[in-house]
C-alpha atoms as one frame of an Amber mdcrd trajectory, in Angstrom:
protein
  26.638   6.568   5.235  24.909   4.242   7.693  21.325   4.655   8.946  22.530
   6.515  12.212  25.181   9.045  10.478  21.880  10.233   7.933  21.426  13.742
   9.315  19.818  15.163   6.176  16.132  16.532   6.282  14.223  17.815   3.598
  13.582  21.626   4.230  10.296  22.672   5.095   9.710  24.612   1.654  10.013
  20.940   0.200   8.320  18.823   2.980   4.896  21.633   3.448   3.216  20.456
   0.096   4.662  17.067   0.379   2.733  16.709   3.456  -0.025  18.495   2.741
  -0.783  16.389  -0.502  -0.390  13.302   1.716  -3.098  14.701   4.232  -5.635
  15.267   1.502  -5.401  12.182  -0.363  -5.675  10.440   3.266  -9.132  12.029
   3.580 -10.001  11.179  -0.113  -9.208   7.693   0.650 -10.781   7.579   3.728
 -14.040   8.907   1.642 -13.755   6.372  -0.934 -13.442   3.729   1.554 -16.521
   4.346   3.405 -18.424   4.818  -0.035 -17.250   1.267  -1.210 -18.333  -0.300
   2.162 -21.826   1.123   1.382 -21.428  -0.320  -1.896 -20.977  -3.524  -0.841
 -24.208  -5.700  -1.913 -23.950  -7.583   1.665 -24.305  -4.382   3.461 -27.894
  -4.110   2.038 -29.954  -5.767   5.329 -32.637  -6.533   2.655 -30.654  -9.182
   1.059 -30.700 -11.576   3.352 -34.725 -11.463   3.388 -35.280 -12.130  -0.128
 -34.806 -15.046  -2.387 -32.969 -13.767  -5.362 -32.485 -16.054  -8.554 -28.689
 -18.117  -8.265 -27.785 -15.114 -10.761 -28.482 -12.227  -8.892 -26.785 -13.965
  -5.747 -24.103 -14.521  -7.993 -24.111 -10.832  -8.889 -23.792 -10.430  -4.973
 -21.081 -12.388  -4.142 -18.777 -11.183  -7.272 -19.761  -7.143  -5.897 -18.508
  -8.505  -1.855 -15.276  -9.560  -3.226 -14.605  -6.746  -5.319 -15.362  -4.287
  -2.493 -13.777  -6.586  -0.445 -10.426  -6.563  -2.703 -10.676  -2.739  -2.919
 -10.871  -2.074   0.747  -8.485  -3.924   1.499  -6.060  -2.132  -0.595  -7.423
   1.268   0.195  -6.491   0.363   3.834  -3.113  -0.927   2.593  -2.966   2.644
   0.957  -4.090   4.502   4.112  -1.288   2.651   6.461   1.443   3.559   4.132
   0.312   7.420   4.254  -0.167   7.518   7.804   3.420   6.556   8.168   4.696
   8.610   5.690   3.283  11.485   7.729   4.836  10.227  11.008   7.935  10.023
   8.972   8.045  13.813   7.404   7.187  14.478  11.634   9.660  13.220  13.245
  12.065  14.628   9.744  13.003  11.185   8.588  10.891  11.680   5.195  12.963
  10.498   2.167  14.947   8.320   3.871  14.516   4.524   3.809  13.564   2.967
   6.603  15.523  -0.247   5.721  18.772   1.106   4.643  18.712   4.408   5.901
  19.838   5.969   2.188  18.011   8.951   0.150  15.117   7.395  -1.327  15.429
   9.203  -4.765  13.595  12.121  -5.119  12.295  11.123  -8.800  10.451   7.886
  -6.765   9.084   9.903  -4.211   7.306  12.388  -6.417   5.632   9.310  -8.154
   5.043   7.428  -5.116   5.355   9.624  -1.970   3.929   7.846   0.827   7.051
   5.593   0.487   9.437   5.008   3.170  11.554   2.694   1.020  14.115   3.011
  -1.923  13.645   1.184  -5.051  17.103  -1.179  -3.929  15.441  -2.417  -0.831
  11.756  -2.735  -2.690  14.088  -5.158  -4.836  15.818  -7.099  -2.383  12.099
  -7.258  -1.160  10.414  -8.579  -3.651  13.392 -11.713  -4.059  12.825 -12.543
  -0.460   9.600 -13.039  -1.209
């Protein structure tokens, strides 16, 4: 079966809690995102006023690039659900966008903003 001869969709029954999962843990992440930006020691005006011991300003820089690091991959996270949605939309949800097979259904109910199968995540990860 090629990409353009997939006609299967999930039925709605299957795709309803699918997608609504993905929708709350979008606005969970979107939460947690804003609450590590205010974590962030460099969003604190006040720093930049004061003259903290190396330590402390060592304290400060390691808290940036954590928050930093986690933002980052909360955004990552985001992306992926956002097209997941689009993808149960427009009924091509469970099928990878790569090779246009059934991405199987055991991966998708561990991971199920995916849009790819676990062969093309391979193939991937050696191209990389």
């Amino acid at each position: 079966m090629t990409k353009s001869d997939n006609k299967f969709k999930f039925p709605e029954a299957v795709l309803k809690p699918v997608k609504n999962f993905l929708i709350e843990e979008l606005g969970r992440l979107k939460k947690r995102r804003v609450q590590i930006e205010k974590d962030d020691p460099f969003a604190d005006e006040s720093r930049t006023s004061d003259n903290a011991a190396p330590d402390f300003e060592a304290d400060e820089q390691f808290g940036h690039a954590r928050s930093e690091a986690i933002g980052r991959e909360i955004s990552k996270k985001i992306i992926q659900i956002r097209k997941a949605l689009s993808r149960v939309k427009i009924g091509r949800y469970g099928i990878c966008e790569k090779c246009g097979e059934f991405i199987d259904t055991k991966r998708l109910m561990v991971y199920p903003e995916t849009t790819i199968c676990v062969n093309c995540t391979e193939k991937q990860k050696k191209e990389n």
